[in-house]
Gaussian input, Z-matrix of N, CA and C with variables (Angstrom, degrees):
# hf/3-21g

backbone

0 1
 N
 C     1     B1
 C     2     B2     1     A1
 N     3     B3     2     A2     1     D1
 C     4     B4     3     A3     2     D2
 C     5     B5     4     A4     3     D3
 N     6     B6     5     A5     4     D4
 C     7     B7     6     A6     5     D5
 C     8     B8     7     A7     6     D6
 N     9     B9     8     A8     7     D7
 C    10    B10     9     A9     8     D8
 C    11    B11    10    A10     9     D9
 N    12    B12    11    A11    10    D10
 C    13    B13    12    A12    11    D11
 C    14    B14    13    A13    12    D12
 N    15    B15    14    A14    13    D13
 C    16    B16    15    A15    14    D14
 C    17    B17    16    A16    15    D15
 N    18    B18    17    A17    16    D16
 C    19    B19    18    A18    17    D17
 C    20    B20    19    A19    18    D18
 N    21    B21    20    A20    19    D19
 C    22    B22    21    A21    20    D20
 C    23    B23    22    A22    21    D21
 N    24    B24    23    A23    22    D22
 C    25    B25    24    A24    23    D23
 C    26    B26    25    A25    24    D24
 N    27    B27    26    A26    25    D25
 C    28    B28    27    A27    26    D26
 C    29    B29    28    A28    27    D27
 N    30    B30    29    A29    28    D28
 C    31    B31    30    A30    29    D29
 C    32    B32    31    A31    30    D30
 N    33    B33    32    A32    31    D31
 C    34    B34    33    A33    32    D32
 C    35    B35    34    A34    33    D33
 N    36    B36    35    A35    34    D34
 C    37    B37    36    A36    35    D35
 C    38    B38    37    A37    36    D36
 N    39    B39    38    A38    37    D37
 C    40    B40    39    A39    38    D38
 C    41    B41    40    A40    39    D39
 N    42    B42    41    A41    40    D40
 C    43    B43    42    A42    41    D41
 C    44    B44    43    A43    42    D42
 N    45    B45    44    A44    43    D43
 C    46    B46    45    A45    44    D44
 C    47    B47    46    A46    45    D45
 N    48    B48    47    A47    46    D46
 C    49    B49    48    A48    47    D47
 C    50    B50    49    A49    48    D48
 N    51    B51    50    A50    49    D49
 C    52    B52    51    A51    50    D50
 C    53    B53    52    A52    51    D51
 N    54    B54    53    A53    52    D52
 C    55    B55    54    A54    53    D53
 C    56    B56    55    A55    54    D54
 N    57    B57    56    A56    55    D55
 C    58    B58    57    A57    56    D56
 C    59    B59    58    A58    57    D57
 N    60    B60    59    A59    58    D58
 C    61    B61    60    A60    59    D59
 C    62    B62    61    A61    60    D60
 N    63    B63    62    A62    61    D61
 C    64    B64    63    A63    62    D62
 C    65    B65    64    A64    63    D63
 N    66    B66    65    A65    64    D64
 C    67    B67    66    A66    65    D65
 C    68    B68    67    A67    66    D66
 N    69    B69    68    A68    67    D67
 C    70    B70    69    A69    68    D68
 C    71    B71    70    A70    69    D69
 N    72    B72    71    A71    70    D70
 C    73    B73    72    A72    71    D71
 C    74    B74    73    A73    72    D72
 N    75    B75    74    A74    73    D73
 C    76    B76    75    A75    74    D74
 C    77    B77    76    A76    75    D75
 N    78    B78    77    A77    76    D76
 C    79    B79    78    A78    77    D77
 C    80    B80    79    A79    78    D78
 N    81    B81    80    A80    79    D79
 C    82    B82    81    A81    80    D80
 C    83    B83    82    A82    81    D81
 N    84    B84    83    A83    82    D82
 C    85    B85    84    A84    83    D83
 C    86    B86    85    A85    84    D84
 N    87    B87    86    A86    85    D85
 C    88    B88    87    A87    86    D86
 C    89    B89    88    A88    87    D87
 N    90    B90    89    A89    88    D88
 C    91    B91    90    A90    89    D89
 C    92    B92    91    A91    90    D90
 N    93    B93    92    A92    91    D91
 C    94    B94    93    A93    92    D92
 C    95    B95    94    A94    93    D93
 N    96    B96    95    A95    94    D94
 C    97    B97    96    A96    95    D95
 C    98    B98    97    A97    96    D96
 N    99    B99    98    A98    97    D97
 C   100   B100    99    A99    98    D98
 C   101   B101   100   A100    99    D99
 N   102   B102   101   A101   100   D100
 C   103   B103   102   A102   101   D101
 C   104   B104   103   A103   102   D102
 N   105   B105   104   A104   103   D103
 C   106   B106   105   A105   104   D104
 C   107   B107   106   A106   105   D105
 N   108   B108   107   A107   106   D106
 C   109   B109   108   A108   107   D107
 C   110   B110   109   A109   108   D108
 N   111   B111   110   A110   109   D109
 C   112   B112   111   A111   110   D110
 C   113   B113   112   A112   111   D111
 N   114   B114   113   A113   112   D112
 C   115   B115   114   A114   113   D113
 C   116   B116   115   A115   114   D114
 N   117   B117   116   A116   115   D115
 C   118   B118   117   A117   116   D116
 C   119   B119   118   A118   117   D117
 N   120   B120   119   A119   118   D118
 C   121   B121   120   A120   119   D119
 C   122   B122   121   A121   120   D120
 N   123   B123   122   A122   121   D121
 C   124   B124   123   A123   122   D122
 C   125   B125   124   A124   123   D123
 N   126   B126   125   A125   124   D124
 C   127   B127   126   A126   125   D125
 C   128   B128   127   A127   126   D126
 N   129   B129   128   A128   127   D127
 C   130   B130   129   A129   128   D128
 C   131   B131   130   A130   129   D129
 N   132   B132   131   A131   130   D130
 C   133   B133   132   A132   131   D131
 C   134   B134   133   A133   132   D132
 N   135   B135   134   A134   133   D133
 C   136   B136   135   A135   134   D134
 C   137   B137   136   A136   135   D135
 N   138   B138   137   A137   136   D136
 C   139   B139   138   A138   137   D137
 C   140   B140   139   A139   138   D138
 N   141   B141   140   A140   139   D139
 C   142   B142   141   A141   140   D140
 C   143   B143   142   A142   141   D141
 N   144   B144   143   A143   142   D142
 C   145   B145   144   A144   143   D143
 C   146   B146   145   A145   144   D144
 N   147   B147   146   A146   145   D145
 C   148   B148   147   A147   146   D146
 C   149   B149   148   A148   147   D147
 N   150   B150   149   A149   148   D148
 C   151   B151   150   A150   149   D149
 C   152   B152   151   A151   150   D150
 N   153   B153   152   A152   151   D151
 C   154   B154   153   A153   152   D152
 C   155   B155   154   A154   153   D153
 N   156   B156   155   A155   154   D154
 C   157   B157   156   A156   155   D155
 C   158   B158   157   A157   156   D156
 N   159   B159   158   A158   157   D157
 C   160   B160   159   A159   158   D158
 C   161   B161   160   A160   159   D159
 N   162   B162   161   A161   160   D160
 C   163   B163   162   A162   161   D161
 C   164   B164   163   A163   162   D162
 N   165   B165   164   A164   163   D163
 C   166   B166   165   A165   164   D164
 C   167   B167   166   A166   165   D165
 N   168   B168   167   A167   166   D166
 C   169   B169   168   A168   167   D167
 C   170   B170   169   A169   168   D168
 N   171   B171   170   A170   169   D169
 C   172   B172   171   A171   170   D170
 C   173   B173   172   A172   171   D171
 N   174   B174   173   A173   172   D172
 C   175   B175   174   A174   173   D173
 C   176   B176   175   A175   174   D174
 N   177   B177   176   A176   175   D175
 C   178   B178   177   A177   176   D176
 C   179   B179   178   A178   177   D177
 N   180   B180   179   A179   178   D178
 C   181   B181   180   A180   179   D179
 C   182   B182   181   A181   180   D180
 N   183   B183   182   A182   181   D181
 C   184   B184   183   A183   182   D182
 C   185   B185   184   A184   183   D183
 N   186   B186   185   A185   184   D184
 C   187   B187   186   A186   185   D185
 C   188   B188   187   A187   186   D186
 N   189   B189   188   A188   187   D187
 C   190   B190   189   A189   188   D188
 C   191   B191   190   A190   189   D189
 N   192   B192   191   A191   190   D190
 C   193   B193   192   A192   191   D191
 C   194   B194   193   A193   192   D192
 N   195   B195   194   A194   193   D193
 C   196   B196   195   A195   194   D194
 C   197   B197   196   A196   195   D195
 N   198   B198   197   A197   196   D196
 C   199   B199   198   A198   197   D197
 C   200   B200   199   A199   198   D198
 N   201   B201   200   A200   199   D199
 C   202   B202   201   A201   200   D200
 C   203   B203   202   A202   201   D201
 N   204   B204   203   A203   202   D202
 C   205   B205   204   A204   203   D203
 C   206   B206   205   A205   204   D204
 N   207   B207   206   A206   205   D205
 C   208   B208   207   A207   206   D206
 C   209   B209   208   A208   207   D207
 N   210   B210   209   A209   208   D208
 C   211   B211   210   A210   209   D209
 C   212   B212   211   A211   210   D210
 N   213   B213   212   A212   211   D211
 C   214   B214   213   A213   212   D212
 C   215   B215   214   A214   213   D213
 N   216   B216   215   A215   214   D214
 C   217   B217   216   A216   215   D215
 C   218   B218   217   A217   216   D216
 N   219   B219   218   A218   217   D217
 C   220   B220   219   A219   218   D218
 C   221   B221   220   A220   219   D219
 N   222   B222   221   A221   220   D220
 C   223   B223   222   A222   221   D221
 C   224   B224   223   A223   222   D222
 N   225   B225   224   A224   223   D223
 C   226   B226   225   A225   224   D224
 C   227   B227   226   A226   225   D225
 N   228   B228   227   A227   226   D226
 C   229   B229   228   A228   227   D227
 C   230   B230   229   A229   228   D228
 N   231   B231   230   A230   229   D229
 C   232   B232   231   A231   230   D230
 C   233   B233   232   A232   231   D231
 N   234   B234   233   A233   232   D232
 C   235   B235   234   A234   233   D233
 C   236   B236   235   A235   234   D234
 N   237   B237   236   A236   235   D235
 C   238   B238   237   A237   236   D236
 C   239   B239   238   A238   237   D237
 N   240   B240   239   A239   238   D238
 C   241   B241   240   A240   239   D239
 C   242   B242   241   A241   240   D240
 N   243   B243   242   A242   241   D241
 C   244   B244   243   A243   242   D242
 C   245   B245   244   A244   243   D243
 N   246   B246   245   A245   244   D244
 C   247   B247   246   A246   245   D245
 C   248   B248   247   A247   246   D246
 N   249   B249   248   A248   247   D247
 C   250   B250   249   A249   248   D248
 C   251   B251   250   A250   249   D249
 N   252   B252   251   A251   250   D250
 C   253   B253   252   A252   251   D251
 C   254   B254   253   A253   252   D252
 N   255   B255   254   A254   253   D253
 C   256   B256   255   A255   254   D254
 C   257   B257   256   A256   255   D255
 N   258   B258   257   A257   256   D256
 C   259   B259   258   A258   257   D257
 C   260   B260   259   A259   258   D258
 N   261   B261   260   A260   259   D259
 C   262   B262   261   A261   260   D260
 C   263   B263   262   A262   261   D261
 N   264   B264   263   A263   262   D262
 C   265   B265   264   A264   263   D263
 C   266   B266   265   A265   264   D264
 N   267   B267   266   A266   265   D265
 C   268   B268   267   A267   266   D266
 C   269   B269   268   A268   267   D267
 N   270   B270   269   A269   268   D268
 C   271   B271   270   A270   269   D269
 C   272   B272   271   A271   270   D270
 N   273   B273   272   A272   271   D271
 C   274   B274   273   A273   272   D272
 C   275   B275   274   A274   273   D273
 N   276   B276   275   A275   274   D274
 C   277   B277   276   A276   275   D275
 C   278   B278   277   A277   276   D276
 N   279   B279   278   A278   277   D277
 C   280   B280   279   A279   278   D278
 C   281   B281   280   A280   279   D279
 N   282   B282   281   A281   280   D280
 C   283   B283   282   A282   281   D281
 C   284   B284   283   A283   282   D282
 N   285   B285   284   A284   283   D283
 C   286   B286   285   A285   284   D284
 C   287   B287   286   A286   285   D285
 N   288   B288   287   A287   286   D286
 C   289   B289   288   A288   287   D287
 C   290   B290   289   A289   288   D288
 N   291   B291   290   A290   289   D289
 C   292   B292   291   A291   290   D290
 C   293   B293   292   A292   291   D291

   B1=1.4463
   B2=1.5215
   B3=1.4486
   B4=1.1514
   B5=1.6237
   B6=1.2814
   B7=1.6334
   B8=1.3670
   B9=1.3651
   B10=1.2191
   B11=1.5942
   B12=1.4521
   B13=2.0469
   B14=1.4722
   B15=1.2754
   B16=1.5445
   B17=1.6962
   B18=1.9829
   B19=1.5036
   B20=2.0481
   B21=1.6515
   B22=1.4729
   B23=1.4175
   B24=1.4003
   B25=1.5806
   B26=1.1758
   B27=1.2631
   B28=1.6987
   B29=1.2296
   B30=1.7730
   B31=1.4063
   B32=1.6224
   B33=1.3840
   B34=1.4034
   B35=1.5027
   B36=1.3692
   B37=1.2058
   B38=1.1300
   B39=1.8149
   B40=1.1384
   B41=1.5101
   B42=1.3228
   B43=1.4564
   B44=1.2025
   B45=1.1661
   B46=1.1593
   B47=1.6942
   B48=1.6136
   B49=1.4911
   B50=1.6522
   B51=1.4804
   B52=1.5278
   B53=1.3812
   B54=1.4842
   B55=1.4413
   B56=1.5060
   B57=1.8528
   B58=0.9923
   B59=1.6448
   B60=1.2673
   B61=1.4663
   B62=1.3310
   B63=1.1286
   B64=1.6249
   B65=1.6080
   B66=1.4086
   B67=1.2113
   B68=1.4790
   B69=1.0719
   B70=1.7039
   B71=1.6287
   B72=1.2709
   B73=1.2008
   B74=1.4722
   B75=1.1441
   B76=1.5638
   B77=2.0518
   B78=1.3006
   B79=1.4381
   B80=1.6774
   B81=1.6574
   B82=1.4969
   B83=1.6349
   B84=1.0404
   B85=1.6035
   B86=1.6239
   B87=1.8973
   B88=1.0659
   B89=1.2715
   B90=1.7004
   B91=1.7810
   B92=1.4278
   B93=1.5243
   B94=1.2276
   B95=2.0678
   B96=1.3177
   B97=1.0990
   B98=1.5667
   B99=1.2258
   B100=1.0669
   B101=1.8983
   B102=1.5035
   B103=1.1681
   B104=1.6590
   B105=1.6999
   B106=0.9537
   B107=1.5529
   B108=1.8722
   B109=1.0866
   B110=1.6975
   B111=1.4714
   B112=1.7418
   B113=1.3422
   B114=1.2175
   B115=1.6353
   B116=1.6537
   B117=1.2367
   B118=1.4721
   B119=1.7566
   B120=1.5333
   B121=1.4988
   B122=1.6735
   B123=1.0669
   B124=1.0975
   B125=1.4925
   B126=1.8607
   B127=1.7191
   B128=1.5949
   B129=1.5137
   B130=1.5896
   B131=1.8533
   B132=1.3659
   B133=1.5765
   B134=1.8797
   B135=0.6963
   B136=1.4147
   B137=1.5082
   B138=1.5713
   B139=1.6382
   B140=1.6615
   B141=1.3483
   B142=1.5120
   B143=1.7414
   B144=1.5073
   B145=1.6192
   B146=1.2858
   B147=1.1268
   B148=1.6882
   B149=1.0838
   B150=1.7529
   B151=1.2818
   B152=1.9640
   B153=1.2951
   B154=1.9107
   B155=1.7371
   B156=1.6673
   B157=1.4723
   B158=1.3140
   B159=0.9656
   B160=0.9911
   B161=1.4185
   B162=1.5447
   B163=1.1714
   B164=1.5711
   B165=1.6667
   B166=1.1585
   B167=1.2754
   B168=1.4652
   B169=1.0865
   B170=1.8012
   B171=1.5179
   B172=1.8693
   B173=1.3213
   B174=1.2033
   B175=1.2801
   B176=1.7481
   B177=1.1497
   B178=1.4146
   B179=1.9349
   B180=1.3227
   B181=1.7100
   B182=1.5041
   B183=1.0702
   B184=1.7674
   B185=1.6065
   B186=1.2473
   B187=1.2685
   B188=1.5116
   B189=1.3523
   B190=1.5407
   B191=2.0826
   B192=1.2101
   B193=1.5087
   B194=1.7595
   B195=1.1428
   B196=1.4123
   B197=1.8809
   B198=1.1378
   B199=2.2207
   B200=1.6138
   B201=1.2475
   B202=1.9124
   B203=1.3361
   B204=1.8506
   B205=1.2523
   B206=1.8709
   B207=1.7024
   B208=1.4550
   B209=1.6441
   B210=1.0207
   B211=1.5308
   B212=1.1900
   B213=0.9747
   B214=2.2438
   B215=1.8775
   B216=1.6728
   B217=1.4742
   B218=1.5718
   B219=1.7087
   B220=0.7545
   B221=1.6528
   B222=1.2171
   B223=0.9754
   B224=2.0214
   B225=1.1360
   B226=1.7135
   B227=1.5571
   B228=0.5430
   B229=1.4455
   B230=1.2097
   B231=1.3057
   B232=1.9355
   B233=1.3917
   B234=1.3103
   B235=1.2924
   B236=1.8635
   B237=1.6593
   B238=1.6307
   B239=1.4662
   B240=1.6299
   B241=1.3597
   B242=1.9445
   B243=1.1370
   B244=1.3615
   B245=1.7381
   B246=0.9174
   B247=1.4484
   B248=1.4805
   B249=1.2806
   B250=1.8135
   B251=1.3821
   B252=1.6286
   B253=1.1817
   B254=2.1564
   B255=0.6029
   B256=1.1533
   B257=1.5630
   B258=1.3203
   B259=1.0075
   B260=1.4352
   B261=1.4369
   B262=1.6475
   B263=1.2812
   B264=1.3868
   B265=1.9347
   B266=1.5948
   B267=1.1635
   B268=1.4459
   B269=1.2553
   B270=1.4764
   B271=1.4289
   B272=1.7039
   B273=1.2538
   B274=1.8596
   B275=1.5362
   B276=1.0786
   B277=1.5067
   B278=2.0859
   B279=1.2402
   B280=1.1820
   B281=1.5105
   B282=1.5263
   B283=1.9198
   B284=1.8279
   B285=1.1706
   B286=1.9723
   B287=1.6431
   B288=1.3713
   B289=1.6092
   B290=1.7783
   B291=1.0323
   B292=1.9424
   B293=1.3126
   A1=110.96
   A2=121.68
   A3=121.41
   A4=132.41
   A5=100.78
   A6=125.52
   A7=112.61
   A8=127.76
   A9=151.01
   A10=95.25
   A11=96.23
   A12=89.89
   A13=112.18
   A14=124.03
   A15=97.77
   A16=112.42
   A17=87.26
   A18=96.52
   A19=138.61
   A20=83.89
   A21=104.85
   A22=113.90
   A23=98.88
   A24=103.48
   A25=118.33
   A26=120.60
   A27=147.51
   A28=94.41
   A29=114.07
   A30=118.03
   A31=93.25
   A32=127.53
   A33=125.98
   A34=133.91
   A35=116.94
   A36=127.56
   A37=119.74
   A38=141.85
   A39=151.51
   A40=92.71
   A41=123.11
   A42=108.20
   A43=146.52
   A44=124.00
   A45=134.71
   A46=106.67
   A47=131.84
   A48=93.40
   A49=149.66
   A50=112.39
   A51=121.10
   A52=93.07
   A53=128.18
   A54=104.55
   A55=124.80
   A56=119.75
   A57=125.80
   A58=120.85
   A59=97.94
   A60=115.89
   A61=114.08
   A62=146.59
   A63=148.43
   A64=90.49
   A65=113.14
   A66=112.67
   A67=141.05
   A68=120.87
   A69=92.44
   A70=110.93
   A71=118.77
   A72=124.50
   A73=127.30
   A74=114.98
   A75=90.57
   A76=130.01
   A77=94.93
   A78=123.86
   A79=96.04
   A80=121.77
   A81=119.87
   A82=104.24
   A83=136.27
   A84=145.95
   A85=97.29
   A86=129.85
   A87=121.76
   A88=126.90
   A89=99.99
   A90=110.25
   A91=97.78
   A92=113.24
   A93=129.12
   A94=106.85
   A95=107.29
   A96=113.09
   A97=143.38
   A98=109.54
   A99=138.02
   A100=99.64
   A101=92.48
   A102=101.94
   A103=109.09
   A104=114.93
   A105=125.20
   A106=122.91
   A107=104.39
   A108=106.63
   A109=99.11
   A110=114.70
   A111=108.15
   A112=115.76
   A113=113.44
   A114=137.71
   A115=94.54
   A116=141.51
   A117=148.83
   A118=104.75
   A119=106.46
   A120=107.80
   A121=103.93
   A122=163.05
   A123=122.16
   A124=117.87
   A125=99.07
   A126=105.56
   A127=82.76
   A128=135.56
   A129=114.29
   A130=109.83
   A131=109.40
   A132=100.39
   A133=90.18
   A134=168.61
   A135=152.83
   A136=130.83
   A137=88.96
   A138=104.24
   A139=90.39
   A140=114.64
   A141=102.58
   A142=98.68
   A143=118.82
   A144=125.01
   A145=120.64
   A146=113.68
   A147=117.76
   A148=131.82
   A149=107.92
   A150=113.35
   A151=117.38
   A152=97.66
   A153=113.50
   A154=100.42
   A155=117.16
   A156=103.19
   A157=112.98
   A158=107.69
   A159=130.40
   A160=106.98
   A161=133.97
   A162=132.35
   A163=114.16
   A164=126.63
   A165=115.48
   A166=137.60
   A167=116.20
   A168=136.67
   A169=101.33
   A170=108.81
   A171=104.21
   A172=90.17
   A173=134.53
   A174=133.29
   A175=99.01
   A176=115.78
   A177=131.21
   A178=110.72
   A179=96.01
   A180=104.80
   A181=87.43
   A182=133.69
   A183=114.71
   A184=102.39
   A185=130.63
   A186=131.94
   A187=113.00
   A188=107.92
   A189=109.42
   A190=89.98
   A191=105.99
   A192=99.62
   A193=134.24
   A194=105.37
   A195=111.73
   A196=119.11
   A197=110.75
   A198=122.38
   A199=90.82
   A200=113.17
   A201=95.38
   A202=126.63
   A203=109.63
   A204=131.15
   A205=93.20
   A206=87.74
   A207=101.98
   A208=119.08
   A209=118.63
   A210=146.30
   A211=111.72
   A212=95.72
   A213=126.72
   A214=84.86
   A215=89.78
   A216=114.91
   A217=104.55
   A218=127.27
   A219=120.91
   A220=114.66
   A221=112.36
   A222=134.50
   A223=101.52
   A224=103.38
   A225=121.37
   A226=93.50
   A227=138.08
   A228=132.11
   A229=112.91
   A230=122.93
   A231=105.65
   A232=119.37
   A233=120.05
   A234=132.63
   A235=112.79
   A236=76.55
   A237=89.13
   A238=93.73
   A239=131.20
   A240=114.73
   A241=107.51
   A242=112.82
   A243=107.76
   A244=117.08
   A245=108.27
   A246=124.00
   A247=104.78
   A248=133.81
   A249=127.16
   A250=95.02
   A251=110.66
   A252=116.44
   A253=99.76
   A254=134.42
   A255=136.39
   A256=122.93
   A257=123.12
   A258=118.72
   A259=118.15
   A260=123.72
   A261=111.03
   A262=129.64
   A263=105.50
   A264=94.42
   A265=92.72
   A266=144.62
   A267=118.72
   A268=125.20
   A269=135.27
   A270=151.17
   A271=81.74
   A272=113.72
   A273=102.64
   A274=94.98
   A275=134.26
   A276=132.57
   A277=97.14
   A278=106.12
   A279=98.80
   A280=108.98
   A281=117.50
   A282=119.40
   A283=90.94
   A284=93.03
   A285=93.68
   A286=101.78
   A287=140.53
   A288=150.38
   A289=88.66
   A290=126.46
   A291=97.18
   A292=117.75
   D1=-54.16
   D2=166.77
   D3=-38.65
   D4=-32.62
   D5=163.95
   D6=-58.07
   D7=-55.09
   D8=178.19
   D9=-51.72
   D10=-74.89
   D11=-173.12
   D12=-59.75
   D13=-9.29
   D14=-166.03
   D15=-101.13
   D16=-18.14
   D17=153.48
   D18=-61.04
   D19=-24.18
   D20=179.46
   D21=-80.73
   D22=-12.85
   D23=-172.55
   D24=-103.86
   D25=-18.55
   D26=146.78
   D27=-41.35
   D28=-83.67
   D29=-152.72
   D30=-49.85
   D31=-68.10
   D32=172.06
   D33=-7.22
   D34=-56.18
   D35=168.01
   D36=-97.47
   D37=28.19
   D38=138.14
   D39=-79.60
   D40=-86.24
   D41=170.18
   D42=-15.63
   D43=-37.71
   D44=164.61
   D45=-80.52
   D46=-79.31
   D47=166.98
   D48=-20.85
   D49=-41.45
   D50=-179.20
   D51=-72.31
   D52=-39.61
   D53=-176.91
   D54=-85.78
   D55=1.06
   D56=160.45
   D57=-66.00
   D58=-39.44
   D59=177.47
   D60=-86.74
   D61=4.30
   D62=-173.12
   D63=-81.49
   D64=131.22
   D65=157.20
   D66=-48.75
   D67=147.05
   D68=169.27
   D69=-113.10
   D70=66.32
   D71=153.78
   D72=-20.97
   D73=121.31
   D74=164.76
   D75=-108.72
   D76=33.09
   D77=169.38
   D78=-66.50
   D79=148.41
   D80=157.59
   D81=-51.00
   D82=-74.65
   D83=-154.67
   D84=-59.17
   D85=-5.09
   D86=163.93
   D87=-106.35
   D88=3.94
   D89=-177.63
   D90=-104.32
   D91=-30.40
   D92=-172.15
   D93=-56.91
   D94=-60.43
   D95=153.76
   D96=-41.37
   D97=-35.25
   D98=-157.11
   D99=-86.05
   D100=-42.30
   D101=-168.71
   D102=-88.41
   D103=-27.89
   D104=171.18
   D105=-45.00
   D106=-48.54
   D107=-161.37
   D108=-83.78
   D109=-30.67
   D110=178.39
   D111=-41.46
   D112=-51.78
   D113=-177.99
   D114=-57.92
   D115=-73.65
   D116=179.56
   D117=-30.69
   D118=-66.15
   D119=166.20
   D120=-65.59
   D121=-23.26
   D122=-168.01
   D123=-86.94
   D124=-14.45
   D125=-164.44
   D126=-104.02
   D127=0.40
   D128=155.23
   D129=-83.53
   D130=-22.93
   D131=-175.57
   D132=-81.41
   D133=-119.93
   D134=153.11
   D135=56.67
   D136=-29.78
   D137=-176.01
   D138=-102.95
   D139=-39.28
   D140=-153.23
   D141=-85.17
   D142=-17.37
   D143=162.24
   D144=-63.34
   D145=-40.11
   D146=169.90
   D147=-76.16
   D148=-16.05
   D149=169.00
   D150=-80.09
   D151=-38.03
   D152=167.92
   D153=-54.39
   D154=-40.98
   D155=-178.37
   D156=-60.28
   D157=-56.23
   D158=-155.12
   D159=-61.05
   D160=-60.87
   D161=156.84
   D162=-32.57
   D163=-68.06
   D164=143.90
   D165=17.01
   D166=-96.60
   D167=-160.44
   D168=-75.37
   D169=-5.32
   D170=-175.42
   D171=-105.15
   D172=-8.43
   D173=-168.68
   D174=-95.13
   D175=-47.37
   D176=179.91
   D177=-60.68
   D178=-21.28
   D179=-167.87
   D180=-110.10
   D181=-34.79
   D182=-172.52
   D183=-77.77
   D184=-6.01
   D185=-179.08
   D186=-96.86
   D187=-29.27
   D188=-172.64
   D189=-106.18
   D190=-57.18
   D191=-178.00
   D192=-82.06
   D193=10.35
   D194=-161.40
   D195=74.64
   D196=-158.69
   D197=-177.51
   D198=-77.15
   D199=-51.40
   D200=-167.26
   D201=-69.80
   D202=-18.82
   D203=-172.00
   D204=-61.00
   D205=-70.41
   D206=174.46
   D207=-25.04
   D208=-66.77
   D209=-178.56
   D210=-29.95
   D211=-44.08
   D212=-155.59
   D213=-76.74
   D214=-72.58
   D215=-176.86
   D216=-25.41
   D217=-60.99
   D218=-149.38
   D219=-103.25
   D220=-0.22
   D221=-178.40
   D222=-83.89
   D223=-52.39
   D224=169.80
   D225=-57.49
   D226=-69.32
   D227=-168.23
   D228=-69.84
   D229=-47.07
   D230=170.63
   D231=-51.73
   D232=-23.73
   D233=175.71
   D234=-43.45
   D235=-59.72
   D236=-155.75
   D237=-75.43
   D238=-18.55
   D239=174.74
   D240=-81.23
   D241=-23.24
   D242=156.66
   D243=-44.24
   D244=-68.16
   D245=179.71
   D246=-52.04
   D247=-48.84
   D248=173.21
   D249=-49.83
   D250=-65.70
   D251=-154.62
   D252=-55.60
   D253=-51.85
   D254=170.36
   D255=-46.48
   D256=-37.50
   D257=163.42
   D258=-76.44
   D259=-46.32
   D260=164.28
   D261=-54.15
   D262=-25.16
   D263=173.94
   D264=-73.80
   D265=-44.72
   D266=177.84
   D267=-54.73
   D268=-21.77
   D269=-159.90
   D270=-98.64
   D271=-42.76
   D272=-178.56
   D273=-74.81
   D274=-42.81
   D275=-157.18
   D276=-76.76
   D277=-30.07
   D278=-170.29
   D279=-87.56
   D280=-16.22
   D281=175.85
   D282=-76.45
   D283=-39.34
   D284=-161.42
   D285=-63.33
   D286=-42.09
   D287=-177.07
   D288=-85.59
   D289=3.37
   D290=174.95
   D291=-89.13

C-alpha cells in the first residue's frame, strides 16, 4: 500500500507541476487544456486522499474488528475510490470533448 501512495504522490506532484507550467492561452484548445489538466489533478489529489482513508480506516477496523473487519473495511473503500476515480475521468473526458 505504501508503494501505491508514494506512487500517487509522484503522480500528484507531476500534476501539479504541468499545471503550474500549462500556459494560459487564451485560444479554446488553451482553455480546453487548461481545463483538462485541472480536472486530471483534481481526480489525482482525490485518488491520493482516498487512498490515506482508506489505509486509515483498515487500520482503525483491524484494531477494533480483527483481519476480516479490516478486509471488509478495505475492500468498501476501494470501491468508493473506484467510483471517484470513475467519475473524474468523465469530468476529464467532459473538459477534453468541450
Amino acid at each position: 500500500m505504501l508503494h501505491r501512495i508514494t506512487h500517487l504522490a509522484m503522480a500528484g506532484a507531476l500534476v501539479a507541476a504541468v499545471l503550474a507550467a500549462a500556459p494560459a492561452a487564451a485560444s479554446d484548445e488553451g482553455r480546453k487544456a487548461g481545463g483538462v489538466v485541472e480536472e486530471s489533478a483534481r481526480t489525482t489529489g482525490h485518488a491520493i486522499r482516498d487512498g490515506f482513508f482508506t489505509f486509515g480506516r483498515s487500520v482503525r477496523s483491524f484494531f477494533t474488528g480483527g483481519p476480516e473487519a479490516a478486509k471488509e473495511t478495505w475492500h468498501e473503500n476501494a470501491e468508493r475510490t473506484k467510483e471517484d476515480a470513475r467519475s473524474g475521468a468523465a469530468r476529464v473526458r467532459g473538459e477534453a470533448n468541450r
